[in-house]
DRENKOL-222642 format. One record per residue: x, z, y of N, C-alpha, C, O in turn. Coordinates in steps of 0.2 Angstrom, whole numbers, plus 5000, padded with zeros to 4 digits. Example, Ala and Ser with C-alpha at 12.3 -4.5 7.8 and 13.67 -1.06 7.14 Angstrom:
2
506650394972506250394978506650394984507150424983/506450354989506850364995506450395000506750405006/
END
This chain:
267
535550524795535450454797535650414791536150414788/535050364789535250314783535750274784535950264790/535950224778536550184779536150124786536450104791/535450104783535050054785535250064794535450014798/535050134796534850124802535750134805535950124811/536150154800536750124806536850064809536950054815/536750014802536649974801536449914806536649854807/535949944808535449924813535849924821535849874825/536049974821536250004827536749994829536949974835/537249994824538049914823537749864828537949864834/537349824823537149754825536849754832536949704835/536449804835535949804840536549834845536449814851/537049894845537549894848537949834852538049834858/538249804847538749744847538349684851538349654857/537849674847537449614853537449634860537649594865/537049694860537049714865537549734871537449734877/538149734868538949744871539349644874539849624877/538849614870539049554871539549524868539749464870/539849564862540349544856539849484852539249464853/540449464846540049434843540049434836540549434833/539349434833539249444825539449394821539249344822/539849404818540049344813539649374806539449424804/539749304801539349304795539749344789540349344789/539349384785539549414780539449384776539149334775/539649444769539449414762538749454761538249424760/538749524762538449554762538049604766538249614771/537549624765536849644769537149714771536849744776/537549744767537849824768538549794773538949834774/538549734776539349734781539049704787538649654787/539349744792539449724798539949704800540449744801/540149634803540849594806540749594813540149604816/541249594816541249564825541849554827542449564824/541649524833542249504836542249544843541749534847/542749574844542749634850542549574855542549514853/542449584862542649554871543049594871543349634867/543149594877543749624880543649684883544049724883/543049704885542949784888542749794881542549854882/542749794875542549844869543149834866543149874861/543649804867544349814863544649844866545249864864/544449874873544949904878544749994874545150044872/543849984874543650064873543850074865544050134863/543750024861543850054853544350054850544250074844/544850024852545349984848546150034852546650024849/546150074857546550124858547450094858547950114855/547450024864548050004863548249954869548249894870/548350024872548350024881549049984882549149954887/549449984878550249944881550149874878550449834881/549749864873549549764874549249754880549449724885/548649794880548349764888548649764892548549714895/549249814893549549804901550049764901550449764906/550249714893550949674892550549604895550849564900/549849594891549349554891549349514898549349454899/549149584903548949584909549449534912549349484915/550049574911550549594917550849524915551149504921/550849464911550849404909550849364910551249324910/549949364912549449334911549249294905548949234905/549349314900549149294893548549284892548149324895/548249224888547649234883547849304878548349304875/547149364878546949434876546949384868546849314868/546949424862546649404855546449484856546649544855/545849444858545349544854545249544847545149494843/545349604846545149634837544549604833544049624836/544449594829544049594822543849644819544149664814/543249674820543249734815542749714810542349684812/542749744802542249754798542049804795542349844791/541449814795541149864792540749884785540149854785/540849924780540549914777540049974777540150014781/539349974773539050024774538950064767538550114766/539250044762539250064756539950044751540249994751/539950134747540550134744540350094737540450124732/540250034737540349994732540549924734540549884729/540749914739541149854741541749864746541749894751/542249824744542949854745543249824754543649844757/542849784755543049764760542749774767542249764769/543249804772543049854781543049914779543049934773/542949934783543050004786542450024785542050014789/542350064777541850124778541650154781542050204783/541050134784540650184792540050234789539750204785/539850294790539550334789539450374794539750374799/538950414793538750454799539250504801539350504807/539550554798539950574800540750524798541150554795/540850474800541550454801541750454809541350444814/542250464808542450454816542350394821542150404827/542550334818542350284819541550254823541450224828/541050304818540350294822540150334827539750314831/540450394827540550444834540850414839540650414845/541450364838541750364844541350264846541350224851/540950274841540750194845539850214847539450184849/539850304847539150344849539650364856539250364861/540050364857540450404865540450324869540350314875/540450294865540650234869539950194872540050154877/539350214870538650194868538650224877538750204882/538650284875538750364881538850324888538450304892/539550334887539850304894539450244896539050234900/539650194892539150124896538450124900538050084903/538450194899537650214899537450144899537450104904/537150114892536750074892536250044892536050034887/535950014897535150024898534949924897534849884902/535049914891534749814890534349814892534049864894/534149734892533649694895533449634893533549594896/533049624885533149584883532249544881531749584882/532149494880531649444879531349404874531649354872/530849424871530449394863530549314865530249284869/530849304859531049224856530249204852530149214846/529849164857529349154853529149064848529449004848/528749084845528748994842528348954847528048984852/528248904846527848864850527248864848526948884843/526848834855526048844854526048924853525548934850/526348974855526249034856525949064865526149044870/525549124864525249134870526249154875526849164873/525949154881526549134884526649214887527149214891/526349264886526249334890526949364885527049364879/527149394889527649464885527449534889527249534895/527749574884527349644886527749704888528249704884/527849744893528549754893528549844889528249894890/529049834884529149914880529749944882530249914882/529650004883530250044885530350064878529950084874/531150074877531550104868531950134870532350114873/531950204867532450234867532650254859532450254853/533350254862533750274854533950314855534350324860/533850404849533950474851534450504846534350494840/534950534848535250564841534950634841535250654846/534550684837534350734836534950764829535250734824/534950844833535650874830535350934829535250964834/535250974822535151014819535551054821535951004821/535951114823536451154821536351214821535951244824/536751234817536751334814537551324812538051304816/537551354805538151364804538251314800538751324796/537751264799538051204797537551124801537151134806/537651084799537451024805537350984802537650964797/536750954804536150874802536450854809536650884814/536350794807536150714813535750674812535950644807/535050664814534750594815534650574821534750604826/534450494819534450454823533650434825533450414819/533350434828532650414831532750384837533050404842/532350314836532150264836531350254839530950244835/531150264846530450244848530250204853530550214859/529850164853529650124857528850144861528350164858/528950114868528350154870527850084875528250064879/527350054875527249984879526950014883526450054882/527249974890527150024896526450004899526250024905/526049974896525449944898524849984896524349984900/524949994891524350034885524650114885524350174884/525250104886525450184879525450184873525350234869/525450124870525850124863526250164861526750164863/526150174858527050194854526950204848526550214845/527650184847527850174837528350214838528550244843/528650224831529350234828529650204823529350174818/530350204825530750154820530750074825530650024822/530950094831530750024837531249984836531249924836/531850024835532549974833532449924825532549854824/532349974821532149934817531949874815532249824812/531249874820530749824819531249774827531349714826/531249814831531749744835532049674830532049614831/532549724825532949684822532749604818533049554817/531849634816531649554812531149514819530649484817/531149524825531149464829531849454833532349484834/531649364835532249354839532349364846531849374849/532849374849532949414856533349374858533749344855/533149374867533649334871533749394877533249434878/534449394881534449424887534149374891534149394897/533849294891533649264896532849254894532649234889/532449254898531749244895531649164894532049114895/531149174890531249114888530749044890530149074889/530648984891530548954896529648954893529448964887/529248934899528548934899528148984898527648984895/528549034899528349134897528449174903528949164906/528049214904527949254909527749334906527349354901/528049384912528049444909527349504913527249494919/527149534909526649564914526749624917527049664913/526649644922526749734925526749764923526149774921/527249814919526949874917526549924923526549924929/525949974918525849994921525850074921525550114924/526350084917526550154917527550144921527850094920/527650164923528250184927528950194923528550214918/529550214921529850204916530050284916530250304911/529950324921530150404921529550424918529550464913/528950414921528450424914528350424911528050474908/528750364906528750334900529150374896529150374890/529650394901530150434895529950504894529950524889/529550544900529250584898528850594893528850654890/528350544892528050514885528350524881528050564877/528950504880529350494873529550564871529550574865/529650614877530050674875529750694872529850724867/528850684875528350754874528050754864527850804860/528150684864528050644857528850694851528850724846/529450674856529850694850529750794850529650824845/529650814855529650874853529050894851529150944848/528250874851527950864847527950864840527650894836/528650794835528750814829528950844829528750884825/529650874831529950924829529750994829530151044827/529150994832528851064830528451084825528351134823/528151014823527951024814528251014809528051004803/528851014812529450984804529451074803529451124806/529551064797529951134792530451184795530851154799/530451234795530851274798531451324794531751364796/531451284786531651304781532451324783532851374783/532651264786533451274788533651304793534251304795/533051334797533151384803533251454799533651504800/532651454795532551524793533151554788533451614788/533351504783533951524778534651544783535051584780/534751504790535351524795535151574794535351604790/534551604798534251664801534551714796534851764798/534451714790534651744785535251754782535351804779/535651714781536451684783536751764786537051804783/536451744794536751774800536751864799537151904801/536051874796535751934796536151964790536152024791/536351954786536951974781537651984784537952034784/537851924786538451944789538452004796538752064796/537951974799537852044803537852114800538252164802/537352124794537352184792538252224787538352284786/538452154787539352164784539752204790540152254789/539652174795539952194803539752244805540052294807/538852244804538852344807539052384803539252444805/539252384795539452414791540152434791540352494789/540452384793541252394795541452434800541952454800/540752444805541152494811540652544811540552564817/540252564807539752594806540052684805539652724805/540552684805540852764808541152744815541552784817/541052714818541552714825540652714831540152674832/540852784834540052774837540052754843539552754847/540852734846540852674850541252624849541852624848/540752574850541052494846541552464851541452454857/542152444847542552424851542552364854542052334852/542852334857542852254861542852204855542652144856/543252224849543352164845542452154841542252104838/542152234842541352214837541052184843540552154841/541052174848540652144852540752074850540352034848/541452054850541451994848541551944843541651884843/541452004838541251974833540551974831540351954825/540151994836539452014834539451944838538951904836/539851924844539251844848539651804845539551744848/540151804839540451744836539951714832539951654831/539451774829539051764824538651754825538251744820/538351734832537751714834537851644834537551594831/538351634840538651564841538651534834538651474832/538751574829539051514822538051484819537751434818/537851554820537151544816536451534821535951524818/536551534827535951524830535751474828536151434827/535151444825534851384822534451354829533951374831/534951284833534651254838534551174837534951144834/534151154840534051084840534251044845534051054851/534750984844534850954853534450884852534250864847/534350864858534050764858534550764864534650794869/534850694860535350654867535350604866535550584861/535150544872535050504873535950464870536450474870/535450394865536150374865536050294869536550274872/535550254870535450214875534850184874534550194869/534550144878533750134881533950074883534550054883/533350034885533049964886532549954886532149984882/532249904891531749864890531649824886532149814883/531349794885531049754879530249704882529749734882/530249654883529949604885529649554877529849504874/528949594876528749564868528149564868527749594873/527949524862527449514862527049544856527049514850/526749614858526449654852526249614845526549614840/525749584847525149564840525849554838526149604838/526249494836526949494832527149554826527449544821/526949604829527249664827526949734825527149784822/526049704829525649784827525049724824525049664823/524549774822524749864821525149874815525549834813/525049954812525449974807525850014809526150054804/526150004815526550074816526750104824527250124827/525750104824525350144830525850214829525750244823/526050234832526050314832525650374838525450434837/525550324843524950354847524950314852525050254851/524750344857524650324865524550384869524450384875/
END
């Protein structure tokens, strides 16, 4: 996962959470200002809340800053593996959160929006070592459009969760459990033309160590309780499998031509 698309997913998190982005200096940080259900899940300081509560005080929710890159000194280095991003990935989870959000158009613009379903997936490589990416696709429920990189391109129009006045949204005509079926059949479609270079070298990894372990008991011509298990430790460590998990999804009420073509990926 690029620094860009954390980046992205910060920003489209936090709106989406209903916190608030405050200004940076730089294009590599992300600021916010927690609410109150996101300082309860991220901020891990359960005896203010309940001092808070028990009170009835004004809450001061937290501040967080992020940087995206180790040449600026200011916030909390976020990367794909920090803990930090995992646990605002758990928090994603639980909210199961499913937006609803509406293209900010100019004036004298046609008044139709189109409705897109978006899913954001994290795809996880594992053997005996671990990839994560993040994919990003969008599907318009009208046609079967779909792109890639929808979060992305969300980011350079404006969005409201209120539609916006003298605009009207049209039916989709594909159904949203269709649609995601769509999106599956599309991800595991690329994933079955990527390379399998990192599958095959586990594979190979495993088959050495394997052949270390038959080696080792290879005068006992019955293998004890400890080779069985180390025979399915070695499986578990090196099986080379792939997961996809939903990290959250949304409609999207837009208006294409703004945005296509270019990054038709089918129908």
């Amino acid at each position: 996962m690029q620094q860009a698309e954390i980046h992205d997913f910060l920003v489209r998190f936090f709106t989406s959470s209903d916190c608030t982005l405050m200004p940076v200096q730089s294009t590599f940080q992300v600021k916010v200002k927690l609410n109150k259900s996101m300082d309860k899940m991220l901020m891990n300081r359960p005896f203010y809340w309940h001092y808070i509560e028990q009170i009835g005080a004004e809450p001061e929710t937290a501040t967080l800053t992020f940087r995206l890159s180790d040449k600026i000194d200011d916030g909390e280095f976020i990367h794909f593996g920090s803990p930090r991003l995992h646990q605002i990935f758990n928090a994603a989870e639980k909210m199961g959160q499913f937006i609803r959000l509406y293209q900010i158009l100019p004036p004298q613009s046609a008044p139709a929006l189109e409705p897109w379903l978006g899913l954001n997936l994290k795809i996880s490589y594992q053997c005996d070592l671990k990839k994560d990416e993040i994919r990003s696709v969008g599907l318009q429920l009208i046609n079967g459009t779909l792109i890639e990189g929808f979060q992305t391109m969300l980011k350079k129009l404006q969005l409201n969760q209120k539609m916006p006045d003298y605009c009207y949204t049209l039916s989709p005509l594909i159904k949203i459990q269709s649609g995601i079926q769509r999106i599956e059949r599309f991800i595991e479609s690329e994933l079955e033309a990527e390379p399998t270079e990192w599958a095959d070298q586990a594979n190979e990894r495993w088959a050495k160590d394997q052949q270390l372990l038959d080696a080792f008991y290879e005068n006992q011509e019955q293998k004890p309780e400890r080779y069985i298990q180390e025979k399915k430790a070695l499986e578990e460590q090196y099986q080379p499998t792939i997961n996809v998990k939903l990290i959250n999804a949304g409609i999207f009420y837009l208006q294409s031509s703004t945005f296509l073509p270019g990054l038709i990926k089918g129908h």
